[in-house]
ROKEPA-740158 format. One record per residue: x, y, z of N, C-alpha, C in turn; chain; residue in one letter; residue number from 1. Coordinates in steps of 0.2 Angstrom, whole numbers, plus 5000, padded with zeros to 4 digits. Each point is the difference from the previous one (the first is absolute). Layout:
+------+------+------+------+------+------+------+------+------+-------+------+------+
:  nc1 :  nc2 :  nc3 : cac1 : cac2 : cac3 :  cc1 :  cc2 :  cc3 : chain : resn : resi :
+------+------+------+------+------+------+------+------+------+-------+------+------+
:    X :    Y :    Z :    X :    Y :    Z :    X :    Y :    Z :     A :    A :  NUM :
...
+------+------+------+------+------+------+------+------+------+-------+------+------+
***
This chain:
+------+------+------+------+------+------+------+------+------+-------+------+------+
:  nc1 :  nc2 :  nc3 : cac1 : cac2 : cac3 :  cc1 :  cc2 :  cc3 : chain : resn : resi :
+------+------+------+------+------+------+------+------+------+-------+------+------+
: 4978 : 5189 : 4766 : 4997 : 5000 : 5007 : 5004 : 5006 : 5003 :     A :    X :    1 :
: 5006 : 5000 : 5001 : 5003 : 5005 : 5002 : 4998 : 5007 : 4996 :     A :    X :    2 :
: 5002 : 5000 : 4996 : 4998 : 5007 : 4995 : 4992 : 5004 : 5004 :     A :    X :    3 :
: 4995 : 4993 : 5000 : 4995 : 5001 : 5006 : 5002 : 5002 : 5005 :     A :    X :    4 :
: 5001 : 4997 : 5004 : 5002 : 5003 : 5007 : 5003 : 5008 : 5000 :     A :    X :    5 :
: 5007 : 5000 : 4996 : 5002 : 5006 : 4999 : 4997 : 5007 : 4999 :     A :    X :    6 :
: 4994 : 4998 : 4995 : 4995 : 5005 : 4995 : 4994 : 5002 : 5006 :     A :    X :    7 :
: 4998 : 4996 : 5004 : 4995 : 5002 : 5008 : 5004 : 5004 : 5005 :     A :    X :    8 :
: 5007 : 4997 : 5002 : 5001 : 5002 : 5002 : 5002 : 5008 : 5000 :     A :    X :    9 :
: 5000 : 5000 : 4995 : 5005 : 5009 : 4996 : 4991 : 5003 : 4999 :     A :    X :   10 :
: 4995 : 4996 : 4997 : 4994 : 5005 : 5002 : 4996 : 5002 : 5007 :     A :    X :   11 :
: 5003 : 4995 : 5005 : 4998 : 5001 : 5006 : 5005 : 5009 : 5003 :     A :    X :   12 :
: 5007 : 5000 : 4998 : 5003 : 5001 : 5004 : 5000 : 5007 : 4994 :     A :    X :   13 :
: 4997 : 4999 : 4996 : 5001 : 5010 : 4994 : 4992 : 5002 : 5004 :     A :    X :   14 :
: 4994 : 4995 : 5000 : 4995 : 5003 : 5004 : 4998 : 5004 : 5005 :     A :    X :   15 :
: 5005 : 4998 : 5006 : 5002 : 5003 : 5005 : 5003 : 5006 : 5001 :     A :    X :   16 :
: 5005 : 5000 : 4997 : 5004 : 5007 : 4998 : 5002 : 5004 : 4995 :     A :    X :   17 :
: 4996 : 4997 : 4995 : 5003 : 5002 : 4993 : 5002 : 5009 : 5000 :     A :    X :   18 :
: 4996 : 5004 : 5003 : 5003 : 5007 : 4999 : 5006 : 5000 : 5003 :     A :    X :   19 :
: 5001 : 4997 : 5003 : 5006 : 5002 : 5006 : 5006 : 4997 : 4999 :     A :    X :   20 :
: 5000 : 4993 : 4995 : 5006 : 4997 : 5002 : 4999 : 4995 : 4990 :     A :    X :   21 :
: 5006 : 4996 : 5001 : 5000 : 4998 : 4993 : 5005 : 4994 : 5000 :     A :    X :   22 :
: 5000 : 4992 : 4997 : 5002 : 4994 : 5001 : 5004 : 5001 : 4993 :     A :    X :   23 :
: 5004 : 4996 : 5000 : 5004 : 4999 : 4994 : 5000 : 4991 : 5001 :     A :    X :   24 :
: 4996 : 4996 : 4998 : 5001 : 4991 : 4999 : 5003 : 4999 : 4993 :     A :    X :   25 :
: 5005 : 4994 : 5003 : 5002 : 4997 : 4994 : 4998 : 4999 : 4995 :     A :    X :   26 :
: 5003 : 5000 : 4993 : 4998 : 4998 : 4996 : 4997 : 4994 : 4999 :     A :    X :   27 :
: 5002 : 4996 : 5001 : 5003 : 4993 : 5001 : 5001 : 4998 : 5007 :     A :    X :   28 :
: 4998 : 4994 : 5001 : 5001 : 4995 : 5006 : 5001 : 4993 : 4999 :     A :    X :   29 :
: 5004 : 4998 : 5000 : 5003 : 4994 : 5001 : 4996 : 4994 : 5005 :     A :    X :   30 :
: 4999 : 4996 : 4999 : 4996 : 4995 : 5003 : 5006 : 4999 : 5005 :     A :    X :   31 :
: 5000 : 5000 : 5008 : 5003 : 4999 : 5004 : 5006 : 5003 : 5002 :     A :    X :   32 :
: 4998 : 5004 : 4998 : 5006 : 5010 : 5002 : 4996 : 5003 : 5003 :     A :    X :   33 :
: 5003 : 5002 : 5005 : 4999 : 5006 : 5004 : 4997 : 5007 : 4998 :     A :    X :   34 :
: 4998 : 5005 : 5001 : 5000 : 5007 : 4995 : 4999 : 5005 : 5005 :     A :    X :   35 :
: 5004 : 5006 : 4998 : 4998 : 5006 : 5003 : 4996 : 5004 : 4997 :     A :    X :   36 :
: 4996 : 5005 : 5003 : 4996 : 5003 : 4996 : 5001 : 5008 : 5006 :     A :    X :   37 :
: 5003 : 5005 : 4995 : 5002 : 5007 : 5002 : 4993 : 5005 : 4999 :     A :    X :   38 :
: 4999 : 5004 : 5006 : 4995 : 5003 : 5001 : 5002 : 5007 : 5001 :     A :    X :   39 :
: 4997 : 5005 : 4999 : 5000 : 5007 : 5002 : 4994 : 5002 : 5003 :     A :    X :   40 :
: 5000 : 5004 : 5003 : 4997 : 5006 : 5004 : 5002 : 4999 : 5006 :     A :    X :   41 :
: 4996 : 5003 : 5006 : 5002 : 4999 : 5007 : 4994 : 4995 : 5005 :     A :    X :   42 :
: 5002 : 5000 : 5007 : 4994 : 4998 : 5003 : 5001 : 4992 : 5001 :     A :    X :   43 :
: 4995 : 4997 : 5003 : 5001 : 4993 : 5002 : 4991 : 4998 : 4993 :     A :    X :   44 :
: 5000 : 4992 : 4999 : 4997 : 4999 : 4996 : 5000 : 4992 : 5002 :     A :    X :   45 :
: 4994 : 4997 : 4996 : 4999 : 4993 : 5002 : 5002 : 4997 : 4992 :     A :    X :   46 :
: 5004 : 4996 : 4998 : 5001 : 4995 : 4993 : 4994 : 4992 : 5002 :     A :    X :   47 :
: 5000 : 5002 : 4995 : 4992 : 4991 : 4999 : 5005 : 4998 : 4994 :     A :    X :   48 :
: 5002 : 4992 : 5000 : 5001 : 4997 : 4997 : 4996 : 4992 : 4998 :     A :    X :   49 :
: 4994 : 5002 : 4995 : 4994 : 4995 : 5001 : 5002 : 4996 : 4993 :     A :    X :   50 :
: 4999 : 4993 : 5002 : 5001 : 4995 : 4996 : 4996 : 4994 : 4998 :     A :    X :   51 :
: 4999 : 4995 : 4997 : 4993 : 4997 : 5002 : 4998 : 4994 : 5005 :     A :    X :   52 :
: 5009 : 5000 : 5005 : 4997 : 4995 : 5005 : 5002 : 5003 : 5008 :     A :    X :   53 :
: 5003 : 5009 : 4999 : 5004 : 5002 : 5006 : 4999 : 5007 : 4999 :     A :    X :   54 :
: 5000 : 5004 : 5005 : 5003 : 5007 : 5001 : 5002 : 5001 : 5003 :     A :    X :   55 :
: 5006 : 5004 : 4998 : 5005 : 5004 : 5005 : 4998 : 5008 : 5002 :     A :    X :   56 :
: 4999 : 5003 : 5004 : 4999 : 5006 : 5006 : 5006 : 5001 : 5004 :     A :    X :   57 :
: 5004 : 5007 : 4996 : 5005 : 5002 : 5004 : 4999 : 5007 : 5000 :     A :    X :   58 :
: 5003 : 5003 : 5005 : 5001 : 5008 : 5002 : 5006 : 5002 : 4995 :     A :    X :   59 :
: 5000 : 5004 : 4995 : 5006 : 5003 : 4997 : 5000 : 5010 : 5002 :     A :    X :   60 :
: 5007 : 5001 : 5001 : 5002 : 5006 : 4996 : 4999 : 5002 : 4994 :     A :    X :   61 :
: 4995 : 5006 : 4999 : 5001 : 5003 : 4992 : 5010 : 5002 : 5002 :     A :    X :   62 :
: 5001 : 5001 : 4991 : 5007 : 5002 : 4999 : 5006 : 4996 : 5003 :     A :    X :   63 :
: 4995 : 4992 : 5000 : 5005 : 4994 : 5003 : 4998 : 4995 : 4994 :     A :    X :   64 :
: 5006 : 4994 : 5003 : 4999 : 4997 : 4993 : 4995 : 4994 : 5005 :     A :    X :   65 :
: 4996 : 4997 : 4996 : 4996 : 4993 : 5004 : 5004 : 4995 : 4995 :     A :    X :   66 :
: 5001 : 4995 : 5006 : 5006 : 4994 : 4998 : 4993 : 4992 : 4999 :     A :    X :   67 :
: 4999 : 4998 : 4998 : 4997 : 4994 : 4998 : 5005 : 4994 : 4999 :     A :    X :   68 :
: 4999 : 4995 : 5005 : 5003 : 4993 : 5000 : 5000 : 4998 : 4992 :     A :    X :   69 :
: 5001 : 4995 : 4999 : 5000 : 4996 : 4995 : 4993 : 4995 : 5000 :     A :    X :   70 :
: 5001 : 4998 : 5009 : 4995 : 4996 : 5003 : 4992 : 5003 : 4999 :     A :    X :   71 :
: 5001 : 5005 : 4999 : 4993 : 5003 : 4999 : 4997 : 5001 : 4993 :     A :    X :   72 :
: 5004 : 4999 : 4996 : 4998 : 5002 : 4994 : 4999 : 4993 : 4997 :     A :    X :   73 :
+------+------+------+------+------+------+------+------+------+-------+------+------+
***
């Protein structure tokens, strides 16, 4: 399930921007760990983190990291 949420969320957010900016997600995630995920390019951008009973909708920085609770995952 996570691995799901993860894998939407990262094609949501390369479809948006894919020329312009580039994610590096975990290999691995931990059932109730936290996780950063390091972005490049520039510009403001929207992260969708879709799950099968929740979304998350957050404004990010390209070339910032997005921080993900534990509680979301």
């Amino acid at each position: 399930m996570q691995r799901l949420r993860l894998i939407a969320a990262l094609i949501i957010l390369a479809a948006m921007g894919a020329a312009a900016s580039e994610i590096h997600p975990p290999a691995q995630v931990a059932a109730g760990s936290a996780i950063t995920i390091p972005t490049s390019g520039s510009g403001e951008a929207t992260f969708y983190l879709i799950g099968p009973s929740s979304v998350m909708k957050s404004k990010v920085q390209r070339a910032s990291d997005i921080s993900i609770d534990s509680d979301k995952l």
